[in-house]
C-alpha positions as CSV (number, residue, x, y, z in Angstrom):
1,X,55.7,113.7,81.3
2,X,57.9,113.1,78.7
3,X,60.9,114.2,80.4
4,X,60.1,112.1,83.8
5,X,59.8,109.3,81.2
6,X,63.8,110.1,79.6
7,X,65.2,110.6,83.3
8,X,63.6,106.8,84.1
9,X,65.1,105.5,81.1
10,X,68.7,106.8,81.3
11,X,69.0,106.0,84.7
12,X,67.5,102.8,85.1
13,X,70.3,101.1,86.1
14,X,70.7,103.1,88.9
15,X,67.1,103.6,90.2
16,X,66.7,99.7,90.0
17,X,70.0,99.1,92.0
18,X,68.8,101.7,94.5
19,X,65.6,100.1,94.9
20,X,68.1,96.8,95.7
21,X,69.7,98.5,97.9
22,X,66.6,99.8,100.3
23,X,64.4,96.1,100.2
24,X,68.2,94.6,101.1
25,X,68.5,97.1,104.4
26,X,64.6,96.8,104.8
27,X,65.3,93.1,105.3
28,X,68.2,93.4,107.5
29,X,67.0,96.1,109.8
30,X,63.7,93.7,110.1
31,X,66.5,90.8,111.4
32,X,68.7,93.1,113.5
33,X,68.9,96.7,114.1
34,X,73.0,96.5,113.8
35,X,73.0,94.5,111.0
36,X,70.5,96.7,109.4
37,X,73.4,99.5,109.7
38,X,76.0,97.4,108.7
39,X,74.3,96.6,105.5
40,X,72.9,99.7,104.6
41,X,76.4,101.7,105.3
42,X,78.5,98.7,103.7
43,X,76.1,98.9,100.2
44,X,76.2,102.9,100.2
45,X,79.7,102.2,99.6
46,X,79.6,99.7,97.1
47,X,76.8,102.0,95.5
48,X,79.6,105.1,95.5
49,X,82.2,102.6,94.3
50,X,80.4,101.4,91.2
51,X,79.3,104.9,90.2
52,X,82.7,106.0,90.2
53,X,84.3,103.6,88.5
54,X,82.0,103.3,85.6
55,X,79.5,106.3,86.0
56,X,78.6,108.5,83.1
């Protein structure tokens, strides 16, 4: 327990902008099923971007 509890707090920052990233797809594909893709593919990149430039 106490080591599920360390992982959650040194990557918080992550899990909360991954949890962004799904409700903002979720949202899209609910509009449009090409726009869902779109989205989802354009933030995976901006997801890969960030971590890149400043991951750990």
């Amino acid at each position: 327990m106490k080591k599920i509890k360390e992982f959650l707090l040194d990557n918080l920052i992550e899990i909360i902008l991954l949890i962004g990233i799904i409700n903002i797809s979720i949202g899209f594909f609910m509009f449009n099923k090409v726009a869902g893709f779109i989205a989802t593919g354009s933030l995976f990149i901006a997801l890969a971007f960030l971590m890149w430039r400043g991951g750990d």
